[in-house]
NUGU-530214 format. One record per residue (C-alpha): x, y, z; residue in one letter. Coordinates in steps of 0.1 Angstrom, whole numbers, padded with zeros to 4 digits, always signed. Each point is the difference from the previous one (the first is absolute). Layout:
BEGIN
XYZa ...
END
This chain:
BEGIN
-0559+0691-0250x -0026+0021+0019x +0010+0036+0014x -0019+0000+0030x -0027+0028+0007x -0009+0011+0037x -0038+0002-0018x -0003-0035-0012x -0007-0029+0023x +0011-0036-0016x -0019-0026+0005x +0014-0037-0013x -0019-0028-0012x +0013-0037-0002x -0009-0027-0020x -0040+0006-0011x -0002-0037-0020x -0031+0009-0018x -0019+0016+0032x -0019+0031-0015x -0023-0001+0034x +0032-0003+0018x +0014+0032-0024x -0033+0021+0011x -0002-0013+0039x +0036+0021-0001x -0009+0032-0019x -0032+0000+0026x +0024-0007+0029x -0007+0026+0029x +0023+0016+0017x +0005+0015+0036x -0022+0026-0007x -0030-0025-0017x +0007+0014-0035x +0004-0027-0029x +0039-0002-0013x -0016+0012-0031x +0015-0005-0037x +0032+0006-0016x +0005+0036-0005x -0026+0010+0031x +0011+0025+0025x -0013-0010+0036x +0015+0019+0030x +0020+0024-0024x +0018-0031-0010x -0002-0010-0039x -0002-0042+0001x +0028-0012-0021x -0004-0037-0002x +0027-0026-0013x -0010-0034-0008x +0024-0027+0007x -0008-0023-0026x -0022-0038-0009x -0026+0027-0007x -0019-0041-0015x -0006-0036+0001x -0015-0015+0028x -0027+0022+0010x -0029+0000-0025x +0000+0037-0010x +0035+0007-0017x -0011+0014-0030x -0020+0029+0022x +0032+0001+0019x +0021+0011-0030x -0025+0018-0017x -0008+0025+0032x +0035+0006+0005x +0009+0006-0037x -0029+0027+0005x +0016+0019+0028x +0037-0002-0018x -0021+0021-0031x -0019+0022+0024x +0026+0007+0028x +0034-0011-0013x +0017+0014+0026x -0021-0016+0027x +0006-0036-0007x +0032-0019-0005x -0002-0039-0013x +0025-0027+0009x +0002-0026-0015x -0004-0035+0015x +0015-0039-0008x -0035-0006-0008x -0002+0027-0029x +0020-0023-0024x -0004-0029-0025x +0003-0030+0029x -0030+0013+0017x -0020+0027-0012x +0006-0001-0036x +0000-0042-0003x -0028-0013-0020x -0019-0033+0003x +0009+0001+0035x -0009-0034+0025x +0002+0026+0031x -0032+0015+0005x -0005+0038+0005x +0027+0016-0024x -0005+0030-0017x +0001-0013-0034x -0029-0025+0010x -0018+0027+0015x +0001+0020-0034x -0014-0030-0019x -0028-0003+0024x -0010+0037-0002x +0007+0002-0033x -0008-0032-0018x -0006+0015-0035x +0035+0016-0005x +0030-0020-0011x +0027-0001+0027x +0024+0011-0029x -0017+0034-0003x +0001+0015+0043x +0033-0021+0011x +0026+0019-0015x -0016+0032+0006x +0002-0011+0037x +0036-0015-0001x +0010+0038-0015x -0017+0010+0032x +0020-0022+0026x +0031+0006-0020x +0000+0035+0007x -0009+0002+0034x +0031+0011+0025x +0018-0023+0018x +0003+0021+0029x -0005+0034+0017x +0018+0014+0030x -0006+0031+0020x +0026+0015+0012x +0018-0025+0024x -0027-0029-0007x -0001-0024-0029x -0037-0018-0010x +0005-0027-0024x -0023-0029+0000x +0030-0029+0009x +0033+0001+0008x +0035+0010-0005x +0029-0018-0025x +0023-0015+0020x +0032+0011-0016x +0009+0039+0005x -0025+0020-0020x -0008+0042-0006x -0033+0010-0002x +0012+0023-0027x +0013-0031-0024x -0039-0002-0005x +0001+0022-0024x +0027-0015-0021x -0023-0032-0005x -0033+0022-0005x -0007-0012-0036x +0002-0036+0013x -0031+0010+0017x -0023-0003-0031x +0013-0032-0012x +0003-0023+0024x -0036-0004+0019x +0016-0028+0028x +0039+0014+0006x +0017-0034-0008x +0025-0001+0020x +0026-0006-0024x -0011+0032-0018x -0006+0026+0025x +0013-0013+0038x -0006+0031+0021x -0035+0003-0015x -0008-0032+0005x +0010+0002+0040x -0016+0032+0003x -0035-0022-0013x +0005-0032+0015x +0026+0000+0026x -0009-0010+0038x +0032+0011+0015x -0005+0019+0032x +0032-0008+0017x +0035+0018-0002x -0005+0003-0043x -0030+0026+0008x +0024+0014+0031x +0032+0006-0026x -0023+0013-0029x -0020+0029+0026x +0035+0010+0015x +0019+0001-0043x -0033+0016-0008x -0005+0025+0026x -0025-0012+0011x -0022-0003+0034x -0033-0019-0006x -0012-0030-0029x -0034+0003-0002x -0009-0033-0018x -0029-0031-0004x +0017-0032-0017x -0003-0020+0033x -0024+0018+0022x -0023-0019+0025x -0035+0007+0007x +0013+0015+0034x +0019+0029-0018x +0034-0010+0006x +0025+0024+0015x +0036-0008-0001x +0028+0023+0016x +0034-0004-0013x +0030+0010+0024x +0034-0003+0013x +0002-0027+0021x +0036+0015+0008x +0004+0037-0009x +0035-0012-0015x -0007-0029-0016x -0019-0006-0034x -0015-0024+0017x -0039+0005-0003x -0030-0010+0028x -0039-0006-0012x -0023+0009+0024x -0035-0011-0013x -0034+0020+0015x -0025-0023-0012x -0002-0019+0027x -0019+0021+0027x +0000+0033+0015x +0030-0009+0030x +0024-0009-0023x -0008+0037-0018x +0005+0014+0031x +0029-0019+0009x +0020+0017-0036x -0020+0037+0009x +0017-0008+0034x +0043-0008-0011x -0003+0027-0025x -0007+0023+0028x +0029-0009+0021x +0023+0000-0029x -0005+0031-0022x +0035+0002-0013x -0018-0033-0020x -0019+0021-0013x +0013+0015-0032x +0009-0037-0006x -0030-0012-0005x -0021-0013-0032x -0035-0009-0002x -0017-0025-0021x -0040+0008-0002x -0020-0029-0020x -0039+0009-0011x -0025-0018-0013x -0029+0013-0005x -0022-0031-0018x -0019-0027+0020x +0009-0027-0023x 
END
């Protein structure tokens, strides 16, 4: 949990999948003013950039290993600068699986760039590392976690209770640790994610699992202000139908404090 600061800007990052160039291109990112994003821990504007990274930090993309290793860097240098979730990818079915027939995983990768050092010597240094990545961060009334929510009742707060699962089970089974594993690998975004915001307090899920190269935007409201009963109003598809939602929220403001938001980024071109 993240005590917001007036000072710091937040910046989240979706899924990278192995794009260091991708990774750079953001941190040299201009801004309205022309002046690169900068790095975690920079101060542009009188703002300190705070950056949270949402997760499948590899596979894929060809540069994983730089990936991790840059932002294993920044957690050293500036700590309180940089905040890691952890993806579906960071486990033992993707990026931790061995002899793999699917081309571009991280473990691959590893025995390319490092032909000369046994597998058994670097992968369980690296499973340590994606086991103790968080799950999730939220900001005040705004959750980012990289998938998900379960679909039975669930407290943010009972994460804690199942924290020293965390460093033992690198996929989540889902007979072992359900809520993790939904908060990894779930692609709810119907009335589950609707119920778990309102129990949870919160306003906004800020998330990746299912994102489109379009950015997805989903809004999730009342369709009736006394019914449960839950409308999905997708942006994707053009700039009108935007408009159109800008539009009914305007003429109906007591929907307002009603409503929750669903934001999905993805930040890697593969």
């Amino acid at each position: 949990k993240i005590k917001p600061s007036k000072t710091d800007r937040y910046i989240v990052v979706g899924d990278l999948h192995g794009c260091f160039e991708t990774l750079m291109r953001i941190f040299n990112t201009t801004t309205e003013t022309t002046t690169p994003i900068g790095f975690p821990g920079d101060i542009q504007n009188g703002k300190r950039n705070v950056f949270i990274f949402n997760g499948d930090l590899i596979d894929r993309g060809a540069s994983g290993y730089q990936v991790i290793f840059a932002l294993a860097m920044f957690t050293l240098v500036v700590p309180e600068c940089i905040y890691i979730n952890r993806g579906n990818h960071e486990s033992e079915q993707f990026g931790l699986q061995l002899n793999s027939d699917t081309a571009f995983m991280f473990m691959e990768e590893m025995k390319y760039k490092f032909p000369s050092i046994s597998s058994d010597i670097y992968r369980p240094a690296i499973k340590k590392l994606f086991c103790s990545l968080q799950i999730c961060v939220s900001i005040d009334q705004t959750l980012i976690v990289h998938g998900g929510v379960p679909p039975q009742p669930f407290l943010l707060s009972d994460l804690q209770n199942i924290q020293p699962t965390r460093f033992e089970t690198p996929d989540f089974p889902e007979k072992n640790a359900l809520p993790w594993h939904h908060l990894l690998w779930s692609y709810d975004r119907k009335a589950n994610m609707s119920a778990f915001m309102r129990q949870n307090g919160l306003r906004t899920i800020i998330c990746s699992h299912t994102a489109t190269a379009f950015h997805n935007i989903t809004v999730i409201m009342p369709a009736d202000v006394k019914s449960d009963n839950y409308q999905i109003i997708s942006v994707a598809r053009g700039e009108s139908t935007f408009l159109e939602l800008k539009k009914f929220f305007e003429e109906h403001n007591e929907l307002d404090l009603l409503r929750y938001n669903v934001v999905e980024v993805f930040s890697s071109p593969t």
